[in-house]
CHARMM-style PDB file with segment names, atoms N, HN, CA, C and O in Angstrom:
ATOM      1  N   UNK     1      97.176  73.627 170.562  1.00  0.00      PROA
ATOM      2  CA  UNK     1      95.876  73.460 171.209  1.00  0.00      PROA
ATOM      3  C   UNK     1      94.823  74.305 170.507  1.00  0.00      PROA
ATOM      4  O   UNK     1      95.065  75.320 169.855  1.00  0.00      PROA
ATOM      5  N   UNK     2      93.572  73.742 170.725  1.00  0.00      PROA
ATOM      6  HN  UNK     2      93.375  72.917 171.254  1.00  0.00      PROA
ATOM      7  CA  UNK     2      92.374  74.317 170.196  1.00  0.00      PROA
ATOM      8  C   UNK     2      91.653  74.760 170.621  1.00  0.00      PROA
ATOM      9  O   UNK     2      90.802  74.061 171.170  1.00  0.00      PROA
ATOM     10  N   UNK     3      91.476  76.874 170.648  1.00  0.00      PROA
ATOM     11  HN  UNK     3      92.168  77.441 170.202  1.00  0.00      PROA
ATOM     12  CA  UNK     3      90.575  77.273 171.385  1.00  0.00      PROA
ATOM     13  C   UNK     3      89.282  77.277 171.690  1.00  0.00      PROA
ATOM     14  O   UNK     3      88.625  77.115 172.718  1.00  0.00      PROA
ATOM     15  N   UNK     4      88.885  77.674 169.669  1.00  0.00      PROA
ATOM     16  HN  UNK     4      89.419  77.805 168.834  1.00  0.00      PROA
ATOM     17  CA  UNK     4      87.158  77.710 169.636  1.00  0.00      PROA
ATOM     18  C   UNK     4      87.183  76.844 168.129  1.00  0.00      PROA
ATOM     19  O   UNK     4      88.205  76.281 167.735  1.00  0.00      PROA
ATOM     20  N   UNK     5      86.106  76.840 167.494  1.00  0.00      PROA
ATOM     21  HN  UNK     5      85.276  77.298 167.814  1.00  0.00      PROA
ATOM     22  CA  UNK     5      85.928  75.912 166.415  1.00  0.00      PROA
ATOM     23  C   UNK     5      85.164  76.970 165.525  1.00  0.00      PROA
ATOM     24  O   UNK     5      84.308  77.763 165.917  1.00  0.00      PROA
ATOM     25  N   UNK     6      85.507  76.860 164.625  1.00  0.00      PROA
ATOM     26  HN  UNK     6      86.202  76.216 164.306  1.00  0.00      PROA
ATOM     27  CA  UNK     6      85.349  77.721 163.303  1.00  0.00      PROA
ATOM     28  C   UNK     6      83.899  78.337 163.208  1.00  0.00      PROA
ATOM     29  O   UNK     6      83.643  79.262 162.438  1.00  0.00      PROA
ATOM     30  N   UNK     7      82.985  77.768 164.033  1.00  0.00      PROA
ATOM     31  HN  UNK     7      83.193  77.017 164.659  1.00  0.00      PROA
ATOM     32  CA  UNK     7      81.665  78.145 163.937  1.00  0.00      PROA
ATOM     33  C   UNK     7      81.375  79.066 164.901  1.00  0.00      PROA
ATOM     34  O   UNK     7      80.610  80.021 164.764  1.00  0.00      PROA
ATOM     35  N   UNK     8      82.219  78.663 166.235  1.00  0.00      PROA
ATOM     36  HN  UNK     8      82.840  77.887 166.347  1.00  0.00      PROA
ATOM     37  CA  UNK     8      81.853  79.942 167.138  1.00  0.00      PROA
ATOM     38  C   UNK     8      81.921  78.874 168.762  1.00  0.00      PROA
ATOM     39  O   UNK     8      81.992  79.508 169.814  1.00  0.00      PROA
ATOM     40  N   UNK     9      81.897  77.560 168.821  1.00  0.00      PROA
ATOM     41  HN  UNK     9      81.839  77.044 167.965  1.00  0.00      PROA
ATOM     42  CA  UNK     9      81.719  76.649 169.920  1.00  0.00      PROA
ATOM     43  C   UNK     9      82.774  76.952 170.769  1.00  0.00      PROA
ATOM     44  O   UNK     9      83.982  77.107 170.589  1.00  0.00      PROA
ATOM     45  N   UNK    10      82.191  76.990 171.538  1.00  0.00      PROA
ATOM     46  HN  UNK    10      81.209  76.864 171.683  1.00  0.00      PROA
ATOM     47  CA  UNK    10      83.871  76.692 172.918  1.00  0.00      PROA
ATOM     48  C   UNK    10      84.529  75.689 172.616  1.00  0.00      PROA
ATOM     49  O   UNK    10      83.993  74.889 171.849  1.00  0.00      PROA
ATOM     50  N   UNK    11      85.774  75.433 173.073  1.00  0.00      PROA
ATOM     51  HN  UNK    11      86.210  76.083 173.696  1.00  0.00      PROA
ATOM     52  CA  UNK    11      86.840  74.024 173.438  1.00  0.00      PROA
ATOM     53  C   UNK    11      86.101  73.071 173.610  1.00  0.00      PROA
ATOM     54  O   UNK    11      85.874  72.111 172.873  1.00  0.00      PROA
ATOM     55  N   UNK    12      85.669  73.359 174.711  1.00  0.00      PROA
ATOM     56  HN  UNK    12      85.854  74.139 175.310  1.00  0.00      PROA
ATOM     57  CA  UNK    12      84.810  71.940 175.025  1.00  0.00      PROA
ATOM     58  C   UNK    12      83.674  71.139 174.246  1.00  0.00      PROA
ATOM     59  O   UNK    12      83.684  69.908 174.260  1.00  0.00      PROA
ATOM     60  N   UNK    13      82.645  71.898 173.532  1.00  0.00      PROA
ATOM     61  HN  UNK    13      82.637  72.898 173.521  1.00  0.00      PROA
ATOM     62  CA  UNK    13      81.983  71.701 172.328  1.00  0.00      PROA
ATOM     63  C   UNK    13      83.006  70.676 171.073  1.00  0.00      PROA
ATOM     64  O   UNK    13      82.670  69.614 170.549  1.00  0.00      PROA
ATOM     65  N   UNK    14      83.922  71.231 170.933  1.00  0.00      PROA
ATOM     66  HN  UNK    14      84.196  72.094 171.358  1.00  0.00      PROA
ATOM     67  CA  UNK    14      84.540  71.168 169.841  1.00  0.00      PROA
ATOM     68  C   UNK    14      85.166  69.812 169.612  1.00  0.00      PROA
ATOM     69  O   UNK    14      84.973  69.045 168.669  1.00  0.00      PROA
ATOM     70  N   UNK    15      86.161  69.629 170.941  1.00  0.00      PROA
ATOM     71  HN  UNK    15      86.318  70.252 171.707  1.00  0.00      PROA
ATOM     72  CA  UNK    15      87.013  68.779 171.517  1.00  0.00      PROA
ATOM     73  C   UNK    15      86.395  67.354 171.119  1.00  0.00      PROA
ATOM     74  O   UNK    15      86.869  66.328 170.632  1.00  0.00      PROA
ATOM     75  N   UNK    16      84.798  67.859 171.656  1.00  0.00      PROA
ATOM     76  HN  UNK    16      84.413  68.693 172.052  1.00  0.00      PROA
ATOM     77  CA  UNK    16      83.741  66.020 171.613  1.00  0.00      PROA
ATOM     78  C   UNK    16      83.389  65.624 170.876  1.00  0.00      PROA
ATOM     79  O   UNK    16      82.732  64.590 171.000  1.00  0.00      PROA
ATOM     80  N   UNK    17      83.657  66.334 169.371  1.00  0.00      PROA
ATOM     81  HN  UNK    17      84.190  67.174 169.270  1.00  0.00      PROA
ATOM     82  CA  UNK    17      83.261  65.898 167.986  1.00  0.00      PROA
ATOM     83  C   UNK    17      84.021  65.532 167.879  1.00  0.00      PROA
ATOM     84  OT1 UNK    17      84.287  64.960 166.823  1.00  0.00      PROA
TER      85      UNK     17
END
């Protein structure tokens, strides 16, 4: 599972790309 995204976004940010 995927916490944050390499830039700094939450899960949820991340998830919707």
């Amino acid at each position: 599972q995927r916490g944050r995204d390499p830039r700094g976004f939450s899960v949820k940010f991340y998830t919707r790309e």
